[in-house]
LUMDREN-64618 format. One record per residue: residue number from 1; residue in one letter; chain; x, y, z of N, C-alpha, C in turn. Coordinates in nm, 2 decimals. Example, Ala and Ser with C-alpha at 12.3 -4.5 7.8 and 13.67 -1.06 7.14 Angstrom:
BEGIN
REC,1,a,A,1.32,-0.57,0.78,1.23,-0.45,0.78,1.32,-0.33,0.78 $
REC,2,s,A,1.28,-0.22,0.71,1.37,-0.11,0.71,1.29,0.00,0.79 $
END
This chain:
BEGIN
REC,1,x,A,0.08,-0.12,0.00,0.00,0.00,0.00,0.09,0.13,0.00 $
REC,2,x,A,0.05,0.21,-0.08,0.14,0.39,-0.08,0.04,0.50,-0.07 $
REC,3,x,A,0.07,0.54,0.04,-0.04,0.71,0.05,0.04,0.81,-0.03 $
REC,4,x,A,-0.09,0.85,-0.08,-0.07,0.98,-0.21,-0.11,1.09,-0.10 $
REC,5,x,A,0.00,1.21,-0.15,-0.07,1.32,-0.07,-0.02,1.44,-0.19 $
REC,6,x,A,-0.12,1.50,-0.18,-0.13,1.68,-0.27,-0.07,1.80,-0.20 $
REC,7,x,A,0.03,1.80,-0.20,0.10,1.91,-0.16,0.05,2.01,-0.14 $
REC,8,x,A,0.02,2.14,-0.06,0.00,2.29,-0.09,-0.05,2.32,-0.23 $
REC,9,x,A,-0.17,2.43,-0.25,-0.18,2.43,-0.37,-0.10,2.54,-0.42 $
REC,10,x,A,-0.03,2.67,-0.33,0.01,2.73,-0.41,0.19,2.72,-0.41 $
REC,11,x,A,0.20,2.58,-0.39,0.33,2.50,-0.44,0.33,2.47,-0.57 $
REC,12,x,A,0.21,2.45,-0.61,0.22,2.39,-0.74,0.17,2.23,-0.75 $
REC,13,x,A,0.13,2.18,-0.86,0.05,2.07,-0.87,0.17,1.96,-0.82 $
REC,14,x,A,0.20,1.90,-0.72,0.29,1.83,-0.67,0.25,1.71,-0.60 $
REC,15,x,A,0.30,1.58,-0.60,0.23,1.49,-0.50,0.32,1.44,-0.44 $
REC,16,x,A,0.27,1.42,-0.30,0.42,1.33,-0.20,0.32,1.20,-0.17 $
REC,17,x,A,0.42,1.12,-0.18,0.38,0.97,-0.11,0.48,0.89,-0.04 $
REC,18,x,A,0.44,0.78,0.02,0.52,0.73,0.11,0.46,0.56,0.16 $
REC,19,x,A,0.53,0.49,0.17,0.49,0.33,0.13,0.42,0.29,0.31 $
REC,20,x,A,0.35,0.22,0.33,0.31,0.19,0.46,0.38,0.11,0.58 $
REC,21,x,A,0.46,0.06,0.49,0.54,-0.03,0.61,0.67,-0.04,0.51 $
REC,22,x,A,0.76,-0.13,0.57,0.93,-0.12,0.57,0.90,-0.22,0.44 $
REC,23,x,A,0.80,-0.29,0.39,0.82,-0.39,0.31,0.83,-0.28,0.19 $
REC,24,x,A,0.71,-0.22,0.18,0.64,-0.11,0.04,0.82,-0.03,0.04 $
REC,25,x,A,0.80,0.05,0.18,0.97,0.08,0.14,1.03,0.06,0.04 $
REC,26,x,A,1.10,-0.10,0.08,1.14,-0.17,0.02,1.18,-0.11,-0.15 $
REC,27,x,A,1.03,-0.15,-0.19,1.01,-0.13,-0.30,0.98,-0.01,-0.37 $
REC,28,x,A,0.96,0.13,-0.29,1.01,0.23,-0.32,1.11,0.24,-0.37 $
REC,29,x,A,1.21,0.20,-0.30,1.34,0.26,-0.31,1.39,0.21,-0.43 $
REC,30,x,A,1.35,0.03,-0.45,1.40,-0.06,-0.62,1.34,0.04,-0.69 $
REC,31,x,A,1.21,0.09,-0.69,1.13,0.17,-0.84,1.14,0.30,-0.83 $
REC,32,x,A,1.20,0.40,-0.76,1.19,0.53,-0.76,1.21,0.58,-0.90 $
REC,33,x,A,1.18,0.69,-0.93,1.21,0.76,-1.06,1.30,0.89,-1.04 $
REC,34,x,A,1.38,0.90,-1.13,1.47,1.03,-1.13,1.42,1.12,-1.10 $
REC,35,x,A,1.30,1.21,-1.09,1.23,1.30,-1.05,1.22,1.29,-0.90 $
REC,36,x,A,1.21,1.21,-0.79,1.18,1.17,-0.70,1.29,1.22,-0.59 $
REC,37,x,A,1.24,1.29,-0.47,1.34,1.32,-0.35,1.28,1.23,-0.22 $
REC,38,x,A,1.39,1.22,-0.20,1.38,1.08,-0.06,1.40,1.19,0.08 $
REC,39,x,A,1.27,1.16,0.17,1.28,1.25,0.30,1.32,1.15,0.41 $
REC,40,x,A,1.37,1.19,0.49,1.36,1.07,0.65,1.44,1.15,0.75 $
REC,41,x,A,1.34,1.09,0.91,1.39,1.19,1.04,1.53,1.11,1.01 $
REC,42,x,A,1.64,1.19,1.05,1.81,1.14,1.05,1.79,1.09,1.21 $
REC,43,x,A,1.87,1.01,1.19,1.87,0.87,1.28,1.80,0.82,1.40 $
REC,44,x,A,1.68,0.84,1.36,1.57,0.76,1.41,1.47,0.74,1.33 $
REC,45,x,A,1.39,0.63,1.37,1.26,0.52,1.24,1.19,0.59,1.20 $
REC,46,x,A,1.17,0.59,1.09,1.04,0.72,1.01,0.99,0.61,0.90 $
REC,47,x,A,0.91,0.70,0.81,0.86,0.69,0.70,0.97,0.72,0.60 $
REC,48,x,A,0.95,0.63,0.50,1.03,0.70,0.43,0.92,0.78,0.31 $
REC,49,x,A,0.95,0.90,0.30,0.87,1.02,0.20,0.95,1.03,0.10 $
REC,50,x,A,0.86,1.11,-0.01,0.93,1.12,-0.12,0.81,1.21,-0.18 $
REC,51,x,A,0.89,1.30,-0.27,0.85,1.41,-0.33,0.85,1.41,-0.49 $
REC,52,x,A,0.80,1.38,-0.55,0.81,1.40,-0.72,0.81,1.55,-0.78 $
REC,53,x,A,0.93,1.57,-0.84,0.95,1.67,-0.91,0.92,1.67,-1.04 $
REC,54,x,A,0.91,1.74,-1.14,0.88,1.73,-1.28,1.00,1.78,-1.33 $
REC,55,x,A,0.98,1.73,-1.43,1.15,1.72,-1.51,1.19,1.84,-1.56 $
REC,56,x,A,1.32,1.85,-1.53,1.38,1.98,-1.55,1.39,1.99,-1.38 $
REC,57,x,A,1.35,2.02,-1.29,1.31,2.05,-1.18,1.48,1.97,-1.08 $
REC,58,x,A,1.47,2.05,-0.99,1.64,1.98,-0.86,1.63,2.00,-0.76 $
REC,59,x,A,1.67,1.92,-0.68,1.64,1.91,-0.55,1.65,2.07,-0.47 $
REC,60,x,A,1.73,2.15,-0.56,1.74,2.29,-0.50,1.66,2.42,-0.53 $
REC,61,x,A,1.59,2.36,-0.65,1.47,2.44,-0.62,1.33,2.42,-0.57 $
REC,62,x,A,1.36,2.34,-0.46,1.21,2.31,-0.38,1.21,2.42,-0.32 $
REC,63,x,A,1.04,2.44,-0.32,1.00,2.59,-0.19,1.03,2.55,-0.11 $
REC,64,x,A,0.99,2.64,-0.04,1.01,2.66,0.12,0.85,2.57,0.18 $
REC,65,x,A,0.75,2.60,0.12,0.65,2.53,0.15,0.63,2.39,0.09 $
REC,66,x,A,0.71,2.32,-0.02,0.74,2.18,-0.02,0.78,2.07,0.06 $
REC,67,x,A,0.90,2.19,0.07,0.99,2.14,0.17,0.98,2.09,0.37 $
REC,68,x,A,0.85,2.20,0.34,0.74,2.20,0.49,0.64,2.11,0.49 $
REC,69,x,A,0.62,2.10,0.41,0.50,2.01,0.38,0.56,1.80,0.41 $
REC,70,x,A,0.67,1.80,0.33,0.72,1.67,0.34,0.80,1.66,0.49 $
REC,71,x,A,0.86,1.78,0.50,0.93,1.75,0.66,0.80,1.71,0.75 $
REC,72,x,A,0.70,1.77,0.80,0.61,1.77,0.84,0.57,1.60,0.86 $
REC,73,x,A,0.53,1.55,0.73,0.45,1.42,0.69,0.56,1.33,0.76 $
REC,74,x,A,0.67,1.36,0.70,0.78,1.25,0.79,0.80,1.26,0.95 $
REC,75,x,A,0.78,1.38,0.95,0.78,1.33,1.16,0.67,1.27,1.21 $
REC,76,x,A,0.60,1.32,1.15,0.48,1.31,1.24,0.43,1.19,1.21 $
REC,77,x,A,0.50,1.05,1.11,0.52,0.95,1.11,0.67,0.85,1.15 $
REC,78,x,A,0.73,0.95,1.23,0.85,0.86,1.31,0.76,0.86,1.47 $
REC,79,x,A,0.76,0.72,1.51,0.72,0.73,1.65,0.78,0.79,1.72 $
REC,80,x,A,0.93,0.80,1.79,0.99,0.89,1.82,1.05,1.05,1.77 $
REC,81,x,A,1.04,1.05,1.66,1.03,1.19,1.58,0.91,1.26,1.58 $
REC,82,x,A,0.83,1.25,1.61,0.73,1.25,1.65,0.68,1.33,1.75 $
REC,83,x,A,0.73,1.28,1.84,0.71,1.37,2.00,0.85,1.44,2.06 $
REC,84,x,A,0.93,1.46,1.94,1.00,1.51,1.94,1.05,1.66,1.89 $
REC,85,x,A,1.11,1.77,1.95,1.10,1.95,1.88,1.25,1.91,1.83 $
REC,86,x,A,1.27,2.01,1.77,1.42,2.00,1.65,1.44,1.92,1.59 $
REC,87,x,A,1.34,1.85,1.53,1.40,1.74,1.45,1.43,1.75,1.33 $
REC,88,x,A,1.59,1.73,1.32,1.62,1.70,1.15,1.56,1.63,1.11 $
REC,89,x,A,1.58,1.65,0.97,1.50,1.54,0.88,1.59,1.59,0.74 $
REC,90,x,A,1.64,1.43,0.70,1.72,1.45,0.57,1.67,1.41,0.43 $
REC,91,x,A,1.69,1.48,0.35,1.69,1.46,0.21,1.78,1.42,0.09 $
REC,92,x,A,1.74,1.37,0.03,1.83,1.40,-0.08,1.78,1.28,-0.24 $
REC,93,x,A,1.82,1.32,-0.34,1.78,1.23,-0.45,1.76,1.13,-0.44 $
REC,94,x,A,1.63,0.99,-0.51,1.63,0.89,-0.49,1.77,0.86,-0.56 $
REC,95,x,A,1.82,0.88,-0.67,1.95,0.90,-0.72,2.08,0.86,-0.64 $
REC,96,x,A,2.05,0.94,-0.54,2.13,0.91,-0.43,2.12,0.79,-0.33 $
REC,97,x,A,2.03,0.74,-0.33,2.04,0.59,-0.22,2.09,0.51,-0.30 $
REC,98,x,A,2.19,0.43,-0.20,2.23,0.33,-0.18,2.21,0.22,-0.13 $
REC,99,x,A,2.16,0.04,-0.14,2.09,-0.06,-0.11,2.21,-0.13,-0.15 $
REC,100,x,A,2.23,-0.15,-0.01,2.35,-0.34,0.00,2.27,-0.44,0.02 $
REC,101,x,A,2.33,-0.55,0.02,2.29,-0.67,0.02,2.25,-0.73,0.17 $
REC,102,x,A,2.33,-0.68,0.25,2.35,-0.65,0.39,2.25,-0.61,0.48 $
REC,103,x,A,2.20,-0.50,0.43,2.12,-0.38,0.48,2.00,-0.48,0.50 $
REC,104,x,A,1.92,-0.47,0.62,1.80,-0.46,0.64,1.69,-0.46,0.58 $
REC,105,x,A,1.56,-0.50,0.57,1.45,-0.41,0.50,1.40,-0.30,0.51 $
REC,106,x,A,1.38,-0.20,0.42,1.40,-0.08,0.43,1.50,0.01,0.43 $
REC,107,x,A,1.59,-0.05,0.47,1.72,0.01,0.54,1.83,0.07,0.45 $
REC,108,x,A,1.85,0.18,0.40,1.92,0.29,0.29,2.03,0.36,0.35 $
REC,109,x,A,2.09,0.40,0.23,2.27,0.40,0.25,2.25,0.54,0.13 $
REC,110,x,A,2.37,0.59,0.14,2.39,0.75,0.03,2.53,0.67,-0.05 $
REC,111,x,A,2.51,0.71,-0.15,2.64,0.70,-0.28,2.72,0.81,-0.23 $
REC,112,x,A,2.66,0.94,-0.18,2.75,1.02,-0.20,2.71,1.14,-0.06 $
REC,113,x,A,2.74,1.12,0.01,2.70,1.25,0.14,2.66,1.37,0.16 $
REC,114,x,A,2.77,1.44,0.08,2.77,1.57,0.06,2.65,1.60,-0.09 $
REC,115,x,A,2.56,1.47,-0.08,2.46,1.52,-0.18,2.32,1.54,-0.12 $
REC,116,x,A,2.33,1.47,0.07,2.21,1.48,0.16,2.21,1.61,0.19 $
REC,117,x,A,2.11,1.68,0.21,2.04,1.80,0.28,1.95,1.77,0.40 $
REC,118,x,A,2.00,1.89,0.49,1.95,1.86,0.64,1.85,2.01,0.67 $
REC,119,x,A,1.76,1.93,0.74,1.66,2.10,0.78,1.54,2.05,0.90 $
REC,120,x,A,1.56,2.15,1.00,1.54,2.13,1.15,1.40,2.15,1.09 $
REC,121,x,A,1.31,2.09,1.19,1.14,2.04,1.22,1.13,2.13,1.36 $
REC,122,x,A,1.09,2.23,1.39,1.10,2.27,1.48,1.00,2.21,1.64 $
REC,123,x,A,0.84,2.17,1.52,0.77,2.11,1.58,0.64,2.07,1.48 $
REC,124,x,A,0.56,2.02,1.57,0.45,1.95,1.51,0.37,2.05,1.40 $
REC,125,x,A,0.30,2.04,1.29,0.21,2.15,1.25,0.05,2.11,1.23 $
REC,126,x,A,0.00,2.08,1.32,-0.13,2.00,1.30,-0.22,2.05,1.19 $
REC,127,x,A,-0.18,2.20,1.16,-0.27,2.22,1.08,-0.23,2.19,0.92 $
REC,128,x,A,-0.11,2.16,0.93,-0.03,2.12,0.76,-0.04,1.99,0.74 $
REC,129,x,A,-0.05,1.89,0.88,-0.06,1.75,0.86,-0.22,1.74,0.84 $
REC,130,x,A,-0.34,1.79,0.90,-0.48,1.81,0.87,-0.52,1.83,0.73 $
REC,131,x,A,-0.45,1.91,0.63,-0.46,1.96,0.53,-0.42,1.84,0.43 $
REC,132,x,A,-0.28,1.81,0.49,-0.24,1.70,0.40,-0.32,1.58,0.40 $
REC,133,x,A,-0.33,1.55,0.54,-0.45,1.40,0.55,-0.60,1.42,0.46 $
REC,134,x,A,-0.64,1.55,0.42,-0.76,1.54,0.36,-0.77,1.51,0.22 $
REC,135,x,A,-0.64,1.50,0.17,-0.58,1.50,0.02,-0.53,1.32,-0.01 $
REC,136,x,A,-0.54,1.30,0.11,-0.47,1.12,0.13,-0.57,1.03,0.05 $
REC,137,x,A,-0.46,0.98,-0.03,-0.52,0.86,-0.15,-0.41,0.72,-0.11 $
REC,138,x,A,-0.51,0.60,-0.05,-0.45,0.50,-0.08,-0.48,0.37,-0.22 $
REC,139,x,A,-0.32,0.38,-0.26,-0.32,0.28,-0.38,-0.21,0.16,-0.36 $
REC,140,x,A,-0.23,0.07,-0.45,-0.14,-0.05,-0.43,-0.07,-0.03,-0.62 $
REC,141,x,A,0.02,0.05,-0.62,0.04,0.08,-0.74,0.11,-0.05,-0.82 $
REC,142,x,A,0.15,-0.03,-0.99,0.22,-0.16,-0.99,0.38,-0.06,-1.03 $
REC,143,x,A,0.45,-0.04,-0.91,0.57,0.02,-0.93,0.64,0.01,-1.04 $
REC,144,x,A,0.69,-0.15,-1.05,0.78,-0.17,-1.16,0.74,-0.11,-1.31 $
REC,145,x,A,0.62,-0.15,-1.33,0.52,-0.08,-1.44,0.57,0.02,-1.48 $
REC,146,x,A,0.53,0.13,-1.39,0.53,0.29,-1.34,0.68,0.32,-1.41 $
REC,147,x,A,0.76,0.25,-1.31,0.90,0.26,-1.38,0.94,0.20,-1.49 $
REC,148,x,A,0.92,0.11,-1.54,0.96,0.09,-1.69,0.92,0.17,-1.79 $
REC,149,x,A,0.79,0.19,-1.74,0.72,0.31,-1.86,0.73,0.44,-1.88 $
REC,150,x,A,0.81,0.47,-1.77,0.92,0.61,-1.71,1.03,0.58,-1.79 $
REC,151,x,A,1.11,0.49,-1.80,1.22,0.46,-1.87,1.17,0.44,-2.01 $
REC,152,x,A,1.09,0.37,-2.05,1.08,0.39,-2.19,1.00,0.53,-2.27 $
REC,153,x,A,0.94,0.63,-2.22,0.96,0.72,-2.19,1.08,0.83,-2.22 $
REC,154,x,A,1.14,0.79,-2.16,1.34,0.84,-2.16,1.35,0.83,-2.28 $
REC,155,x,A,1.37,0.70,-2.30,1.45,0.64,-2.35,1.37,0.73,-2.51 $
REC,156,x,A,1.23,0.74,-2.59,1.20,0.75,-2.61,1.25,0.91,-2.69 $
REC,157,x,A,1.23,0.96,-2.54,1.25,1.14,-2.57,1.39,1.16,-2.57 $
REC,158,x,A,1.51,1.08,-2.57,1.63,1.12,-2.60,1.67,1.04,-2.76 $
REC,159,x,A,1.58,0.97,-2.77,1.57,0.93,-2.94,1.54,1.02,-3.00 $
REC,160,x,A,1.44,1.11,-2.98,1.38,1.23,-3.01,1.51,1.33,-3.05 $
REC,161,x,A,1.52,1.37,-2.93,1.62,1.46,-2.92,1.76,1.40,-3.00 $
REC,162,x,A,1.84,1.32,-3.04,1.92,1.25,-3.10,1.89,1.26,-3.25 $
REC,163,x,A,1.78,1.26,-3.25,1.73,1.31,-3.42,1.74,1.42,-3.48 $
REC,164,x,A,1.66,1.51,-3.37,1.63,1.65,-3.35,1.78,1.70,-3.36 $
REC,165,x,A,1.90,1.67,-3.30,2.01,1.71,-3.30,2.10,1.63,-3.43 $
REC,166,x,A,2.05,1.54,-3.50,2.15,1.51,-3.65,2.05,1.57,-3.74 $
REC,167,x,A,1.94,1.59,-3.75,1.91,1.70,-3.86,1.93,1.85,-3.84 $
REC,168,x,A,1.98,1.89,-3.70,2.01,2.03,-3.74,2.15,1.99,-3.76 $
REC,169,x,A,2.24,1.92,-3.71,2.32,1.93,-3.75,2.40,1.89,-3.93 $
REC,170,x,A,2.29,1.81,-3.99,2.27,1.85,-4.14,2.19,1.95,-4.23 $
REC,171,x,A,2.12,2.05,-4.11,2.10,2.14,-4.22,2.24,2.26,-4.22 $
REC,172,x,A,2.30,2.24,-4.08,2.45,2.30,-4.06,2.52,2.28,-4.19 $
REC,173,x,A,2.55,2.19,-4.22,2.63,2.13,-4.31,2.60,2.15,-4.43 $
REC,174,x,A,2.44,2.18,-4.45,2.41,2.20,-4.61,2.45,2.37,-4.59 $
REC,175,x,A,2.43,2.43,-4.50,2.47,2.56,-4.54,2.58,2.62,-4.53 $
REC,176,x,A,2.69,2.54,-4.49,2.82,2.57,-4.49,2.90,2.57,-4.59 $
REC,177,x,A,2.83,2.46,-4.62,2.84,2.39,-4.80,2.80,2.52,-4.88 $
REC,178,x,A,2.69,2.59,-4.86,2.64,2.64,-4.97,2.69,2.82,-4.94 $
REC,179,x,A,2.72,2.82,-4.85,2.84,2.96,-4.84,2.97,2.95,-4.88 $
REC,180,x,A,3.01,2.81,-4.86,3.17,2.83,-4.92,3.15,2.81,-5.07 $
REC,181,x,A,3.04,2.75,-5.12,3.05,2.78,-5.27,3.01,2.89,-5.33 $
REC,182,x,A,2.95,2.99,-5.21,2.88,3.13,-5.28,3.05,3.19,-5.23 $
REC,183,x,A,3.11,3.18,-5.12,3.25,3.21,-5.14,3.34,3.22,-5.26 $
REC,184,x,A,3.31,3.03,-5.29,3.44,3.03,-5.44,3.40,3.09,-5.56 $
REC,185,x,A,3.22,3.10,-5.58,3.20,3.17,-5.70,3.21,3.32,-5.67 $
REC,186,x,A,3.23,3.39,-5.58,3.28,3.49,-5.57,3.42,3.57,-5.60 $
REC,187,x,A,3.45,3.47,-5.51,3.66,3.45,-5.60,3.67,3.46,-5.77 $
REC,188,x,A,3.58,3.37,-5.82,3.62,3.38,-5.90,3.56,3.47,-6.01 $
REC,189,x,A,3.48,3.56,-5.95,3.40,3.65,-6.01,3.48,3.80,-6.00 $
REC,190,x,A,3.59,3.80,-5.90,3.68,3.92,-5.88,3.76,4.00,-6.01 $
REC,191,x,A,3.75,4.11,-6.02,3.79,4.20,-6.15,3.94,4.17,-6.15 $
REC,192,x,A,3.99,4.11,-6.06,4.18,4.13,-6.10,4.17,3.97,-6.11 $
REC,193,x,A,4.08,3.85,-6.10,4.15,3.74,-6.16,4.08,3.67,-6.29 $
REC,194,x,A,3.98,3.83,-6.33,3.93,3.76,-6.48,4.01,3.79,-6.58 $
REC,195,x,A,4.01,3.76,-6.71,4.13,3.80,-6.81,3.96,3.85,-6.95 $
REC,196,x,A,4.02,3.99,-7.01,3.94,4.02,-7.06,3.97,4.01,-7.20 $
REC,197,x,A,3.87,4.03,-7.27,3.89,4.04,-7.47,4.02,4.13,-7.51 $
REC,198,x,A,4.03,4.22,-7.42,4.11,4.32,-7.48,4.24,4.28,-7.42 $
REC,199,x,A,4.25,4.22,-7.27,4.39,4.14,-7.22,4.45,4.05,-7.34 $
REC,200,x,A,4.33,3.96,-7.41,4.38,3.84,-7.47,4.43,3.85,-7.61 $
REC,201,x,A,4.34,4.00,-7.68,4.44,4.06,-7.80,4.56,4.12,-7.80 $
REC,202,x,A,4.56,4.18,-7.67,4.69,4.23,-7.65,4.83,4.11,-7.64 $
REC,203,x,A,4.78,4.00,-7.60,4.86,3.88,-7.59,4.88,3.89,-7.65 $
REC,204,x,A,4.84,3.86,-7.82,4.81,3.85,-7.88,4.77,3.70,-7.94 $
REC,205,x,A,4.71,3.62,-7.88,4.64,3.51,-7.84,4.48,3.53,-7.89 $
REC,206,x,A,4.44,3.47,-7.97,4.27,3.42,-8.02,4.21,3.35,-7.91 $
REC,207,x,A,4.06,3.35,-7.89,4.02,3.34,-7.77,4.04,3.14,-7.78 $
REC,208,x,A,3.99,3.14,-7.93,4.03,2.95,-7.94,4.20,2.92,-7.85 $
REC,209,x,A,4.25,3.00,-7.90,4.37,2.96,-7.83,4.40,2.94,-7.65 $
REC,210,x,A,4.29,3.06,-7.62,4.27,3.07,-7.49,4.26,2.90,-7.45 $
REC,211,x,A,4.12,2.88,-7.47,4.05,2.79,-7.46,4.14,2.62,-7.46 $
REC,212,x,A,4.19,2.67,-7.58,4.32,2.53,-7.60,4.41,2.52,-7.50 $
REC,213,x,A,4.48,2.61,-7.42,4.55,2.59,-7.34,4.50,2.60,-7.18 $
REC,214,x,A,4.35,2.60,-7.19,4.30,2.60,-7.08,4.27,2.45,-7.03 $
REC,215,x,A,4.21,2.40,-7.16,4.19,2.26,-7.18,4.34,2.13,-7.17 $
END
């Protein structure tokens, strides 16, 4: 099971969700999508939350009211985060987790540290968690699905774009082509390297003659 929740509306059309138990976890964490930011209270048991961004979008331009909204949802599902004031709570890209073999159910690791972001919960906000609870959608999604069809997707619109970028880069080429040849007939259209009727009598050379030794 995964609860959907509607962010703020004047965040922007945004949805956070978050798996019900350490199993769903689990499988969060296998299907996340590159859009996706991973929340959790720092070192104590929470939820794990997650934020979908739309593409183009980075973990550094979340509002200030996103960013309240997810901290929020995550304490106020850590049993001891919970009834607790100051509580961090860390983020950072699904991108960024790390899953050993080792590890636990549920249980997540960072590729890279200095890519988590940390930001104090000062306290409870009943009225942000009320707001969010009334927007609460439970679904039993089919993740893998979700993600494949995200990835083919990708994969899809960088075909796109790989096309998009070899025909401009052959209409490049037709016009480079067609300036250096308006270049060379220019060259050769210049007053000091034509030879005129009156040059070639003065030679005293016939123009057949021209012609013969041009040949």
């Amino acid at each position: 099971m995964v609860f959907y929740f509607k962010a703020r509306p004047d965040a922007g059309d945004y949805t956070i969700y978050m798996g019900a138990d350490k199993n769903e976890n689990e499988e969060l964490i296998k299907y996340g999508l590159p859009e996706d930011v991973w929340f959790h209270v720092d070192k104590v048991s929470s939820a794990h939350v997650y934020l979908r961004l739309k593409k183009g979008e980075s973990i550094d331009t979340i509002s200030e009211g996103l960013l309240e909204d997810c901290a929020q949802l995550v304490k106020a599902h850590s049993i001891q985060g919970n009834k607790m004031n100051n509580v961090e709570v860390v983020y950072t890209p699904w991108s960024n987790l790390k899953k050993a073999t080792s590890m636990d159910v549920g249980q997540v690791g960072f590729h890279n540290h200095r890519m988590v972001h940390v930001l104090t919960v000062e306290k409870r906000v009943n009225e942000i968690l009320n707001r969010l609870n009334k927007t609460r959608v439970e679904r039993r999604p089919d993740l893998k699905a979700e993600k494949d069809a995200s990835n083919a997707a990708e994969k899809a619109e960088r075909k796109m774009q790989l096309k998009d970028k070899k025909r401009r880069e052959e209409m490049e080429r037709v016009v480079k082509e067609r300036q250096a040849e308006i270049r060379s007939y220019k060259g050769l259209m210049v007053a000091e390297k034509m030879t005129s009727n009156r040059q070639i009598a003065s030679a005293g050379k016939s123009i057949q003659e021209m012609e013969d030794e041009f040949v």
